[in-house]
C-alpha atoms as a printed R data frame, in Angstrom:
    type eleno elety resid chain resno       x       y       z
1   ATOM     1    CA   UNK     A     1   6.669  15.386 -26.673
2   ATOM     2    CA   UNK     A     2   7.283  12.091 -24.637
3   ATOM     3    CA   UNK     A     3   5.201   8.865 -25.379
4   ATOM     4    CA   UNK     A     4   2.032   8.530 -23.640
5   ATOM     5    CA   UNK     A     5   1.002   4.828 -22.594
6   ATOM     6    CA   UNK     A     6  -2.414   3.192 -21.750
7   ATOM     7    CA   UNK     A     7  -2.274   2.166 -18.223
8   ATOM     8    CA   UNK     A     8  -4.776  -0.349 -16.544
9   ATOM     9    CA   UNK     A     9  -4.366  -1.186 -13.159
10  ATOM    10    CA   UNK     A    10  -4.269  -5.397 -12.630
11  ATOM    11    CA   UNK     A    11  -2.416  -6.813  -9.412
12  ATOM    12    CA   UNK     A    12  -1.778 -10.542 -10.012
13  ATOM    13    CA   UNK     A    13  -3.821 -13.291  -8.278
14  ATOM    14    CA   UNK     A    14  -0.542 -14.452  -6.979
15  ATOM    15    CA   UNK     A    15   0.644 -11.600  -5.318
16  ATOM    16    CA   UNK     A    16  -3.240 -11.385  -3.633
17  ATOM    17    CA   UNK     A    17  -3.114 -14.885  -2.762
18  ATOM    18    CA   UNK     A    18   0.880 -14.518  -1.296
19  ATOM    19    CA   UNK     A    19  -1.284 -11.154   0.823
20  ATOM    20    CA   UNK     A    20  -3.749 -12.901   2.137
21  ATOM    21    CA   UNK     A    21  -1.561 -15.996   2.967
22  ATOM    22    CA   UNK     A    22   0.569 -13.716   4.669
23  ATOM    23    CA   UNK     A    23  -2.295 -12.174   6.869
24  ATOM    24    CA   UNK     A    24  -3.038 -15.750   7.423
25  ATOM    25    CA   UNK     A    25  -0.129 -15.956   9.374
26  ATOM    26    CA   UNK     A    26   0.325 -13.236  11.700
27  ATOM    27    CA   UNK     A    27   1.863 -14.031  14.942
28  ATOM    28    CA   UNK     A    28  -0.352 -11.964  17.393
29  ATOM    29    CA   UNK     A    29   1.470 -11.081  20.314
30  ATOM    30    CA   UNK     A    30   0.234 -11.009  23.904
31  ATOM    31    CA   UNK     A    31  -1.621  -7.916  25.420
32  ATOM    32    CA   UNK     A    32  -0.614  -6.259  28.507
33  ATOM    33    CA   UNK     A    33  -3.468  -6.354  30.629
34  ATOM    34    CA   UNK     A    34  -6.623  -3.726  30.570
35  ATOM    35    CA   UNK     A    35  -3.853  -2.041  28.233
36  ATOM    36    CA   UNK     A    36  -5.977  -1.292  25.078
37  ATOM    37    CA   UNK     A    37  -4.738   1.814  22.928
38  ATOM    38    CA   UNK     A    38  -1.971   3.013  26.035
39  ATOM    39    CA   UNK     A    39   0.787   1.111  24.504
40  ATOM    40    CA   UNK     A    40  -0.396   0.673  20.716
41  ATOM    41    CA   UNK     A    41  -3.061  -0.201  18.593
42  ATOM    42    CA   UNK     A    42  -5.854  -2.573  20.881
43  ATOM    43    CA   UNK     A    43  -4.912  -5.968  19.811
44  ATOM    44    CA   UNK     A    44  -8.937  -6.774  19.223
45  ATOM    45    CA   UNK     A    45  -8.783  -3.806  16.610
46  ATOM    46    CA   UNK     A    46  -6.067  -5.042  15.000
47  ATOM    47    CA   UNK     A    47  -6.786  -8.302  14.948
48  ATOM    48    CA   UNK     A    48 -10.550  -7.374  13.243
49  ATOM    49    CA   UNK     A    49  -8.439  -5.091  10.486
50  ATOM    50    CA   UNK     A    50  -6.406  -7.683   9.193
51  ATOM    51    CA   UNK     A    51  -9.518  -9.823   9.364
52  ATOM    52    CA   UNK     A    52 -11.004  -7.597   7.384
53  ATOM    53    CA   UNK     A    53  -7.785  -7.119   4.431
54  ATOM    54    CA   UNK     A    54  -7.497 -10.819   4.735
55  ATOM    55    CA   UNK     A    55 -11.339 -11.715   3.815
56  ATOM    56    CA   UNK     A    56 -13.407  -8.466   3.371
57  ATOM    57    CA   UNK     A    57 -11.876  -6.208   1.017
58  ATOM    58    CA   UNK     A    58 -12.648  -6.624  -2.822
59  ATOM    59    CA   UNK     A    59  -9.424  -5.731  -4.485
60  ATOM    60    CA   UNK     A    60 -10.623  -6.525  -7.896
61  ATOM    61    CA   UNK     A    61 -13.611  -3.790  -7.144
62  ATOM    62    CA   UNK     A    62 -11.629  -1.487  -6.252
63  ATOM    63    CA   UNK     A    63  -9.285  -1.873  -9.212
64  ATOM    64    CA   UNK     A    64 -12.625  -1.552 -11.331
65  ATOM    65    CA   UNK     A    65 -12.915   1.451  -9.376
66  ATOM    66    CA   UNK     A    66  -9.910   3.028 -10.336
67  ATOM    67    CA   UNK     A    67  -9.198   1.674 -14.116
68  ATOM    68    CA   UNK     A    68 -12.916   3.653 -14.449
69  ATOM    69    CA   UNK     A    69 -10.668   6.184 -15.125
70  ATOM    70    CA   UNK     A    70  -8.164   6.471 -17.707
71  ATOM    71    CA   UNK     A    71  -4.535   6.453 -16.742
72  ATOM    72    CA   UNK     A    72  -0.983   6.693 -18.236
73  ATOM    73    CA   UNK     A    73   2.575   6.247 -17.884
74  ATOM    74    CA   UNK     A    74   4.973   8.860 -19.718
75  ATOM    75    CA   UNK     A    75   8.611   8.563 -19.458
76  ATOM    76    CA   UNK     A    76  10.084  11.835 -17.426
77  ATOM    77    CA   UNK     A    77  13.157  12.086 -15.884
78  ATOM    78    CA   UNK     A    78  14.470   8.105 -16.177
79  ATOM    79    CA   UNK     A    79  10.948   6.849 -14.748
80  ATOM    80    CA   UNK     A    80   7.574   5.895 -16.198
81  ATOM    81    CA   UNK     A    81   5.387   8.768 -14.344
82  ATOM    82    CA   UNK     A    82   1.438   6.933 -13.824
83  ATOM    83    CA   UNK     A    83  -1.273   9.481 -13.692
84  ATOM    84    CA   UNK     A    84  -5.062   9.663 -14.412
85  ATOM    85    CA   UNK     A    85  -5.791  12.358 -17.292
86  ATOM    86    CA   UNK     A    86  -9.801  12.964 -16.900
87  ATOM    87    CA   UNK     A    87 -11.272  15.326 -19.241
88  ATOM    88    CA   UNK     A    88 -13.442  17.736 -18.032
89  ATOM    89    CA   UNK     A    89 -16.666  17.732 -18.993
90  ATOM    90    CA   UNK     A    90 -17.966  21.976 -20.295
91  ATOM    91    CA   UNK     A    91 -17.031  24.675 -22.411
92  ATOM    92    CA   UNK     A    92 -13.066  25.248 -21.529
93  ATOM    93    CA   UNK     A    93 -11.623  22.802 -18.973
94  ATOM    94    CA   UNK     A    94  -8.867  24.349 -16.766
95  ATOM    95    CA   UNK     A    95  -6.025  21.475 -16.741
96  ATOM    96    CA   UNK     A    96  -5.650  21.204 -12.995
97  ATOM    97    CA   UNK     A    97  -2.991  19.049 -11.548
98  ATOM    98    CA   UNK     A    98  -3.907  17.550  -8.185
99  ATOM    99    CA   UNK     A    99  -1.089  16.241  -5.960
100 ATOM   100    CA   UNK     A   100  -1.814  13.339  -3.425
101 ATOM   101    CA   UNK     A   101  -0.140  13.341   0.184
102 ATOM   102    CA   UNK     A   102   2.463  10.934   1.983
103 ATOM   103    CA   UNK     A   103   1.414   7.371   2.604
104 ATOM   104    CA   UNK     A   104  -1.124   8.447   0.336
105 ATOM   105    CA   UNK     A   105  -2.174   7.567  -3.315
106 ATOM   106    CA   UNK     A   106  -4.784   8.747  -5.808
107 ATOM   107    CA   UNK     A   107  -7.020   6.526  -4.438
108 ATOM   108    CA   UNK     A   108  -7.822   9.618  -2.466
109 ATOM   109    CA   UNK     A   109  -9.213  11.881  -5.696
110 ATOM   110    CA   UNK     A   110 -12.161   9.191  -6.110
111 ATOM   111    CA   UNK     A   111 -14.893  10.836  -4.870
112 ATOM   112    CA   UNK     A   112 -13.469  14.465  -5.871
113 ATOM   113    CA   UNK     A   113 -12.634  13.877  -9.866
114 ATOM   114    CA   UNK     A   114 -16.080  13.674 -10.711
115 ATOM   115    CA   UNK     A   115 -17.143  16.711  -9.218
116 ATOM   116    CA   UNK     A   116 -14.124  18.224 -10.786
117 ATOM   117    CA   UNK     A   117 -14.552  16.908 -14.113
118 ATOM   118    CA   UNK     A   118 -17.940  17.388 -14.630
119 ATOM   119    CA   UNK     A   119 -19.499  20.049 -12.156
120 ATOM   120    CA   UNK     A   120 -22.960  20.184 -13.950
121 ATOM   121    CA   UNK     A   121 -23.605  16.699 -12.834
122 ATOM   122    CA   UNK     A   122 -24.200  17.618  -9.436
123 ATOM   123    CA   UNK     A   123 -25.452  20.962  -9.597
124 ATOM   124    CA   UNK     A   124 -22.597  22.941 -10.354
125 ATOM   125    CA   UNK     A   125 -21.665  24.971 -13.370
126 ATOM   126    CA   UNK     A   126 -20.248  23.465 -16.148
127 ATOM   127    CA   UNK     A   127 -17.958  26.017 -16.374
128 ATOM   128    CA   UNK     A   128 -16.469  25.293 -13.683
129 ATOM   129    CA   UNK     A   129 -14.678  21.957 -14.859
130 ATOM   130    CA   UNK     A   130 -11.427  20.855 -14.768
131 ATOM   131    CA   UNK     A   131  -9.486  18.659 -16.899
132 ATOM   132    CA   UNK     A   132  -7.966  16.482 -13.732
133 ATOM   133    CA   UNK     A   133  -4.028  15.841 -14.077
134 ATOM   134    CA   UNK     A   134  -3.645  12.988 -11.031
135 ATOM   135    CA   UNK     A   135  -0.163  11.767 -10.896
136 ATOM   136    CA   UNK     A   136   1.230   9.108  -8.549
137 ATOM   137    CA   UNK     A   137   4.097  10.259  -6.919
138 ATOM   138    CA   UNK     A   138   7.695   9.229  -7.858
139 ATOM   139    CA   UNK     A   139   8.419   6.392  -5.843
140 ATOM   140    CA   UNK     A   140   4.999   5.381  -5.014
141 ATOM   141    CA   UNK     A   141   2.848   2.408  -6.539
142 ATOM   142    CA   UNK     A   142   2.634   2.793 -10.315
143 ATOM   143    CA   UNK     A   143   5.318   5.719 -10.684
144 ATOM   144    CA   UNK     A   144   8.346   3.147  -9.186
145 ATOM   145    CA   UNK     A   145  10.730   1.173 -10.461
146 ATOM   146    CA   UNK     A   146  13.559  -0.789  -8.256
147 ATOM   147    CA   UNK     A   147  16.627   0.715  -7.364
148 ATOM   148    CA   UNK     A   148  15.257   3.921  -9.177
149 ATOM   149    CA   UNK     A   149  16.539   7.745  -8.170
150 ATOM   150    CA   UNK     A   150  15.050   8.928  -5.515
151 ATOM   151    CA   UNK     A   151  13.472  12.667  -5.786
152 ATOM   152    CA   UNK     A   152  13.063  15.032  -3.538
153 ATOM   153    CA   UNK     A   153  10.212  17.845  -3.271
154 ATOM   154    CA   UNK     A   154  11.808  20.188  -6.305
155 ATOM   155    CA   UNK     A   155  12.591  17.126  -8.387
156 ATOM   156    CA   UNK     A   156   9.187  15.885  -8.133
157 ATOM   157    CA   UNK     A   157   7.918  19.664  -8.704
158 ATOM   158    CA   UNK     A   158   9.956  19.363 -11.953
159 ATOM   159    CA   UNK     A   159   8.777  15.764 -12.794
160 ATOM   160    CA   UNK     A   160   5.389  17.382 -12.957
161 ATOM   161    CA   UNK     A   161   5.753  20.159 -14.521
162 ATOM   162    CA   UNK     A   162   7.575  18.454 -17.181
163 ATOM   163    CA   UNK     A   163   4.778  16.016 -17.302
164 ATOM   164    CA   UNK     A   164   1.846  18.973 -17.641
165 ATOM   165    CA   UNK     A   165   4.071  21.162 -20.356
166 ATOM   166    CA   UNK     A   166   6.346  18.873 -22.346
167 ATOM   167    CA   UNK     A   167   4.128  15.715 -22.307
168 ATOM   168    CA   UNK     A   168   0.875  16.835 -22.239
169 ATOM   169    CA   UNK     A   169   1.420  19.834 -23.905
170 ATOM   170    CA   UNK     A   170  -0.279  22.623 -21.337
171 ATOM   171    CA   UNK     A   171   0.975  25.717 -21.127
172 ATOM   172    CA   UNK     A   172  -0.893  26.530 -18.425
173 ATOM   173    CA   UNK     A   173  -2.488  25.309 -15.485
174 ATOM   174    CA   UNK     A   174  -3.660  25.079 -11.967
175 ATOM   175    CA   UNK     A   175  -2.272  23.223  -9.211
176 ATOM   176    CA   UNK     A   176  -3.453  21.864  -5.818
177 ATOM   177    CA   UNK     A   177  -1.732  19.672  -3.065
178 ATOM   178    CA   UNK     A   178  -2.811  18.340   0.175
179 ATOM   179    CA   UNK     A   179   0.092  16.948   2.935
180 ATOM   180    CA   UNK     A   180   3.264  16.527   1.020
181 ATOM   181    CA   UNK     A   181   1.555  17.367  -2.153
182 ATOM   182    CA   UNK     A   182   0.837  20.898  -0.636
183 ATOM   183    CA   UNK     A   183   5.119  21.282  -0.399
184 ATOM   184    CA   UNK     A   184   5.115  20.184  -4.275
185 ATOM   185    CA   UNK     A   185   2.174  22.339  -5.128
186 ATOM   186    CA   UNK     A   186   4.482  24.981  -3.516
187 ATOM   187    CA   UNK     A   187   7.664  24.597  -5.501
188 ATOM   188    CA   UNK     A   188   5.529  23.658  -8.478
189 ATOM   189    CA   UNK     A   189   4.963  28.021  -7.733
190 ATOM   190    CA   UNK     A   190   8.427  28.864  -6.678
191 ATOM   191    CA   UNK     A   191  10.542  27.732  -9.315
């Protein structure tokens, strides 16, 4: 079995301030006339969304957010693999692993991994809960490092279920994917 790692999510102030700076400086270009979304993104929209990433968003609240949960690295296949592993919360837990989509992140499972973990706690049976299985992608955010080997769709079906069986020990489990993790889900079946 492969060593599992604490993982807490903490960007650097410096690489926030270098974003914002950055957003600071954008170099709007002109508009064509009564153009608005024909040729692009409106330039007003725009201009209010970086306003908005440059001054509005809380990135330390949603880090809080997301280190609410607890997540891992494991060494598979020459890279440190990041996933959340939430526990469900009832009588036998089915270990589901949940596959996020393309630009995606598990930033999307917020809502859902309580309502997987612990059904009961909004109305549903607790035998219905899952022990969640969230892994970030190879080659996204926390499961990259430079000049690393790419992987295709199979590879990162085998990355997985290396990660569910060898590291964390399940012999079986579910699977579900959404966008590109729907094509992993798939060969996660196949092979």
């Amino acid at each position: 079995m492969s060593a599992v790692t604490p993982f807490r999510i903490h960007v650097p102030d410096a690489a926030l301030d270098d974003l914002r700076a950055r957003l600071e400086r954008a170099r709007w270009p002109d508009e064509i006339p009564g153009g608005g979304w024909t040729y692009g993104t409106d330039l007003a929209t725009m201009k209010d969304l970086v306003a908005y990433w440059r001054d509005g968003f809380d990135w330390r609240a949603q880090e809080a957010a997301l280190n609410a949960w607890p997540q891992f690295t494991a060494p598979v296949s020459g890279i440190d693999v990041h996933f959340v592993h939430a526990r469900g919360v009832g009588p036998n837990p089915m270990p589901l692993l949940i596959s996020h989509g393309w630009p995606g992140s598990i930033v999307e499972f917020q809502r859902l991994l309580p309502r997987l973990t612990d059904p009961a706690k909004f109305g549903g049976d607790p035998r219905d809960a899952f022990t969640v299985i969230a892994p970030s992608l190879p080659g996204y955010v926390f499961s990259f490092k430079p000049n690393q080997e790419r992987f295709g769709l199979k590879a990162i079906a085998d990355v997985f279920a290396s990660l569910m069986t060898d590291v964390l020990g399940y012999r079986r489990f579910a699977a579900q994917g959404g966008d590109w993790g729907a094509f992993i889900t798939t060969c996660l079946g196949v092979f």
